[in-house]
C-alpha positions as CSV (number, residue, x, y, z in Angstrom):
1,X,0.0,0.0,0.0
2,X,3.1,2.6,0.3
3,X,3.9,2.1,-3.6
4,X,5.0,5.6,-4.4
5,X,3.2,6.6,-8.1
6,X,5.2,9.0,-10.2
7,X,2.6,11.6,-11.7
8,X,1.7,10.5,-14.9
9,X,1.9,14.3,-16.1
10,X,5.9,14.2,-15.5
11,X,7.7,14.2,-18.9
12,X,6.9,11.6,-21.5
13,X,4.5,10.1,-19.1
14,X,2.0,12.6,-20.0
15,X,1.2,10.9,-23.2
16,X,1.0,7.7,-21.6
17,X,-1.7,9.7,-19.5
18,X,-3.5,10.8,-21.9
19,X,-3.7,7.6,-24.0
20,X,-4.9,5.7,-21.0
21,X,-7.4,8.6,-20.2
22,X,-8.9,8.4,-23.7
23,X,-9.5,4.7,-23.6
24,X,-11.1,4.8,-20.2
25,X,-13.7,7.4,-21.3
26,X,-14.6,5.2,-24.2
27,X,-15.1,2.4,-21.9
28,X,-17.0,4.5,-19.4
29,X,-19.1,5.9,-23.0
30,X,-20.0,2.3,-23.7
31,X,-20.9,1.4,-20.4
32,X,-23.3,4.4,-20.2
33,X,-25.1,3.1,-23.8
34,X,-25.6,-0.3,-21.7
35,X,-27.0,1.5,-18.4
36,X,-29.7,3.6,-20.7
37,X,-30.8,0.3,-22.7
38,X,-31.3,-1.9,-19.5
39,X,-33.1,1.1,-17.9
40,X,-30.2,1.0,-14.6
41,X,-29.9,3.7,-12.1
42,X,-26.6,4.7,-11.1
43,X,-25.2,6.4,-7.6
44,X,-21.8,7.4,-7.8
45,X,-21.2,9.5,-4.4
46,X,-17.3,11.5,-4.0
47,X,-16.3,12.4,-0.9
48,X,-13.0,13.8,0.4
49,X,-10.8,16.2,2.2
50,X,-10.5,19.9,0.8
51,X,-8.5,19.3,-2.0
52,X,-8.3,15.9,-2.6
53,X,-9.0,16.2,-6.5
54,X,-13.3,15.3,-6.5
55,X,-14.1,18.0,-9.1
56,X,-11.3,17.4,-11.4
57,X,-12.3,13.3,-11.3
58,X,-15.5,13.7,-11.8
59,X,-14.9,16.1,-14.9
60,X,-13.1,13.4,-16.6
61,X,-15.2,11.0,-15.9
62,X,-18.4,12.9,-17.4
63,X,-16.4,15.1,-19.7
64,X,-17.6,12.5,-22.8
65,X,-20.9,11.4,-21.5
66,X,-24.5,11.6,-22.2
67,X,-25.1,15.5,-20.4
68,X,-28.9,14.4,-20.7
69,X,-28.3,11.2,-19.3
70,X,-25.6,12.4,-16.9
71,X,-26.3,14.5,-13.7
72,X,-23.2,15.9,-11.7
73,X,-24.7,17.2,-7.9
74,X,-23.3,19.6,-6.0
75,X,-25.8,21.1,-3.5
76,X,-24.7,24.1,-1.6
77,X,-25.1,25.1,2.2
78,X,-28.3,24.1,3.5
79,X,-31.4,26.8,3.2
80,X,-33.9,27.4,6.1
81,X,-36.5,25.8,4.3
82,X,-33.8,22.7,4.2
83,X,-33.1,22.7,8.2
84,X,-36.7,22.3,8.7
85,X,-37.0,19.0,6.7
86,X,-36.3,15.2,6.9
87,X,-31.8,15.4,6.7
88,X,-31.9,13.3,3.6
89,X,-35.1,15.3,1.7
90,X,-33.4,17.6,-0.6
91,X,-30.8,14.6,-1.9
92,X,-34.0,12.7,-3.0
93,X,-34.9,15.2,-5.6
94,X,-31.5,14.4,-7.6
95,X,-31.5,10.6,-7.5
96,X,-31.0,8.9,-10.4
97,X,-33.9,8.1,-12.8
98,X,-34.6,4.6,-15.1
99,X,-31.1,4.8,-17.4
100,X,-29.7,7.8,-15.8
101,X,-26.0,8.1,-14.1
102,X,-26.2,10.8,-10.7
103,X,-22.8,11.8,-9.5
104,X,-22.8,13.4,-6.1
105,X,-20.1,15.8,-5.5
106,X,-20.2,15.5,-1.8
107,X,-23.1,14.2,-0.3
108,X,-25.1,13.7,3.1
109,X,-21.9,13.1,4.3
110,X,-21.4,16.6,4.9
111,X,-23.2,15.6,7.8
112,X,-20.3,13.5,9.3
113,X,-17.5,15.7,8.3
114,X,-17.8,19.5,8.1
115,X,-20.8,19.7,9.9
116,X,-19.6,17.6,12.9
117,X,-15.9,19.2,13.1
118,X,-16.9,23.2,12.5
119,X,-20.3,22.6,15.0
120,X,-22.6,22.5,12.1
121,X,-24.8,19.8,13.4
122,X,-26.0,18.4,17.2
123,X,-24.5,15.9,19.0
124,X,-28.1,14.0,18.7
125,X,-27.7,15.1,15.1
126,X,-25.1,13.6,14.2
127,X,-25.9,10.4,16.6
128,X,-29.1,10.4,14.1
129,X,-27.2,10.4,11.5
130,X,-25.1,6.9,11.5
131,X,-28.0,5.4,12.9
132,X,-30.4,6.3,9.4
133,X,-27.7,6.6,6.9
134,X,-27.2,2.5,6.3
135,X,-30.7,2.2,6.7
136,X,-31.4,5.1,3.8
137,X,-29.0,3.5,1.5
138,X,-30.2,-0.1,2.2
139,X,-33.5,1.5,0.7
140,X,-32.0,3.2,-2.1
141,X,-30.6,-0.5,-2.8
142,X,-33.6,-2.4,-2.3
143,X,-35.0,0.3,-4.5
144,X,-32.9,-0.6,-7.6
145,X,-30.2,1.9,-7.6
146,X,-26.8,1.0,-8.0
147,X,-24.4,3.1,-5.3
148,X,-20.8,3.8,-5.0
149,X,-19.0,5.3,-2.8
150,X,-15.9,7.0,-3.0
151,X,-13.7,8.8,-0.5
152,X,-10.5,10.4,-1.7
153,X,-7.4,10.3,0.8
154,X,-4.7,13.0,0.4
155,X,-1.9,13.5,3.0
156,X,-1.9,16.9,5.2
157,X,1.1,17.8,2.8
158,X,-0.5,17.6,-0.3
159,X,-3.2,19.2,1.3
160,X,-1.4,22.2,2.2
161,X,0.6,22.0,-1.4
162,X,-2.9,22.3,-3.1
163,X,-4.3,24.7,-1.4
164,X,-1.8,27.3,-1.8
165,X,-2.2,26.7,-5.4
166,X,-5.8,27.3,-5.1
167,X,-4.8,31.1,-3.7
168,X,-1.8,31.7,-6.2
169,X,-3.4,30.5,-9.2
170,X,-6.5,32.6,-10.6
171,X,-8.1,30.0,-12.7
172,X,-8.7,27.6,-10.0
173,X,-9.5,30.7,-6.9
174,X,-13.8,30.1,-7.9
175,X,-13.2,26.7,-6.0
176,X,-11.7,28.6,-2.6
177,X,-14.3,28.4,0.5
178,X,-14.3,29.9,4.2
179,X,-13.9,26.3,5.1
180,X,-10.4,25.8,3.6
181,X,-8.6,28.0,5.9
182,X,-9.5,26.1,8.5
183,X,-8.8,22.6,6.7
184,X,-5.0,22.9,7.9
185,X,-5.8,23.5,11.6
186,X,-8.2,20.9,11.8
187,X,-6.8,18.3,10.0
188,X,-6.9,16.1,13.2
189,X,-10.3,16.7,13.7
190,X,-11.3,15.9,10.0
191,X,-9.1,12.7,10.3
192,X,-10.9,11.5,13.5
193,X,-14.7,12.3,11.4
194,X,-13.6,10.8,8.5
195,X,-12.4,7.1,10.6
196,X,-15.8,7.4,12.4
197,X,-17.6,7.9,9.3
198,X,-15.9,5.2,7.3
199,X,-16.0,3.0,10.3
200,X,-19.7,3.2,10.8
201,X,-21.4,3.7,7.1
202,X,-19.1,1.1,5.0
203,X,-21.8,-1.8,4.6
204,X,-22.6,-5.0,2.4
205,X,-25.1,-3.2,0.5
206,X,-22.9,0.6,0.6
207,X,-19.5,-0.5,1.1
208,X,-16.9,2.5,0.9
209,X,-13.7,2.3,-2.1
210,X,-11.0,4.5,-0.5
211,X,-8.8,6.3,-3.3
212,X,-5.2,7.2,-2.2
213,X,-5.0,10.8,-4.2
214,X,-1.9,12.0,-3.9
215,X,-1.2,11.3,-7.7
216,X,-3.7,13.0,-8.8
217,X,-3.4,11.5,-12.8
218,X,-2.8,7.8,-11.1
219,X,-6.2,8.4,-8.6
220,X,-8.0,9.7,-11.7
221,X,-7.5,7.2,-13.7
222,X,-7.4,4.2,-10.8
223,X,-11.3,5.9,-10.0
224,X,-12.6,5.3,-13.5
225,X,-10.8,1.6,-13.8
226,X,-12.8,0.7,-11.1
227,X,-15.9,2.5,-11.7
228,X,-16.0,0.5,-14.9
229,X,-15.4,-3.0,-13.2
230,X,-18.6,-2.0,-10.8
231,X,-20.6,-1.1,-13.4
232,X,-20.4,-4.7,-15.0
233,X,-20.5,-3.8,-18.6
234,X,-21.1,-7.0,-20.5
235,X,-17.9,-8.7,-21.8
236,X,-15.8,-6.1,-19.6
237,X,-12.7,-5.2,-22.5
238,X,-9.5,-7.4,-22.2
239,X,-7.5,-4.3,-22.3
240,X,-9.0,-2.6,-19.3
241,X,-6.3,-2.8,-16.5
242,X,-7.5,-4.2,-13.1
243,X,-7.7,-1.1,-10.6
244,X,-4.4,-0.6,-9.2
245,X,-4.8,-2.5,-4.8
246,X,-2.4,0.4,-3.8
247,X,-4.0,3.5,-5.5
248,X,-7.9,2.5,-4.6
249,X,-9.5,-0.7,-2.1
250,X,-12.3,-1.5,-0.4
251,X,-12.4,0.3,3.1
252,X,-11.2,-2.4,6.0
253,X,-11.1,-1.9,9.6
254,X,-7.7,-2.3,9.2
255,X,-7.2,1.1,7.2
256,X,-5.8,3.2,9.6
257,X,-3.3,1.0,11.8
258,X,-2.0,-0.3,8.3
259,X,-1.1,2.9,7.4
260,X,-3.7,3.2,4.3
261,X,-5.1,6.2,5.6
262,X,-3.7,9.8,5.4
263,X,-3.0,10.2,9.4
């Protein structure tokens, strides 16, 4: 688990990048054609540290898809009306219709992790929380839609790298927030919510994929590799490569004393 990726943007690896990147989309293009015929509904929820590449992934995964098939979610801070309803109402408007693929840009996970760490939410809040969250997604399930979960790992140092980037560089400021000045200082914090979170949502029928996202080429990539193995296309393509075990696995227990987590 501490293979150490070289970014595939670094010299002539770029092209490599690129190639890969190319054949994944029309893989993930193919996939999509299968998922309107057979009427499926797809989940596919991205969680994450400040930073840890969610928006650039899920632009390169959608970048050649169906857009009328193909719904990216990003809800921002909840309204009044929104605090006075059910938690989990105003996600249910943007699930995923018969041959539609919903990608949720953060999710209500915020509930678990910036709402619990900058006092957001109740303690009986958030108790309520990881005690209806399996049972929400057991019915989304039983329901017929398809979920996958993905939380992306960076370390405190790439963290901090990317953020400054975010200041210095004016094509990428629109994705600053309040919240990421205090990502740094409360990086414990985040990483104690985020073990509780993974520790008490990851089930049989909603089972977490943690992507190490350091690299962020390597996780990009590694992401859509193993979206397209979960979405089961028929006759899955011989030249696919198998998701990379040290770049994205299934959340264990285990995680954080292994040193598979960002600590």
């Amino acid at each position: 688990m501490g293979k150490k990726h070289k970014s595939a943007r670094d010299g002539h690896d770029h092209h490599a990048y690129e190639h890969q990147l190319k054949q994944l989309q029309i893989h993930l293009s193919a996939a999509q054609r299968q998922i309107i015929a057979q009427g499926r509904r797809v989940l596919v929820i991205f969680e994450g540290r400040d930073a840890a590449g969610k928006d650039g992934t899920i632009k390169r995964i959608v970048e050649h898809m169906s857009p009328r098939d193909t719904r990216v979610v990003a809800l921002g801070v909840p309204s009044e009306l929104d605090r006075r309803a059910w938690y989990f109402q105003r996600w249910c408007a943007h699930l995923p219709l018969s041959g539609e693929i919903a990608i949720f840009n953060r999710s209500w996970y915020n509930r678990a992790g910036v709402e619990r760490v900058m006092g957001f939410c109740t303690a009986r809040e958030y108790a309520d929380f990881f005690e209806t969250a399996p049972i929400f997604e057991q019915l989304l399930v039983h329901s017929g839609i398809e979920l996958i979960k993905y939380y992306l790992d960076i370390s405190k140092k790439e963290q901090k790298h990317r953020l400054q980037d975010r200041e210095q560089d004016p094509l990428k400021q629109w994705k600053n927030s309040p919240m990421d000045a205090l990502a740094l200082p409360k990086w414990k914090a985040y990483s104690q919510a985020r073990d509780e979170m993974l520790a008490r949502t990851h089930t049989v029928f909603a089972p977490w994929t943690i992507v190490r996202a350091d690299d962020k080429p390597a996780a990009r990539l590694a992401v859509m590799r193993d979206l397209i193995t979960r979405l089961d296309i028929d006759a899955a393509p011989s030249d696919i490569i198998l998701p990379d075990p040290s770049i994205t696995f299934t959340y264990d227990p285990i995680a954080h004393e292994k040193g598979w987590l960002a600590t």
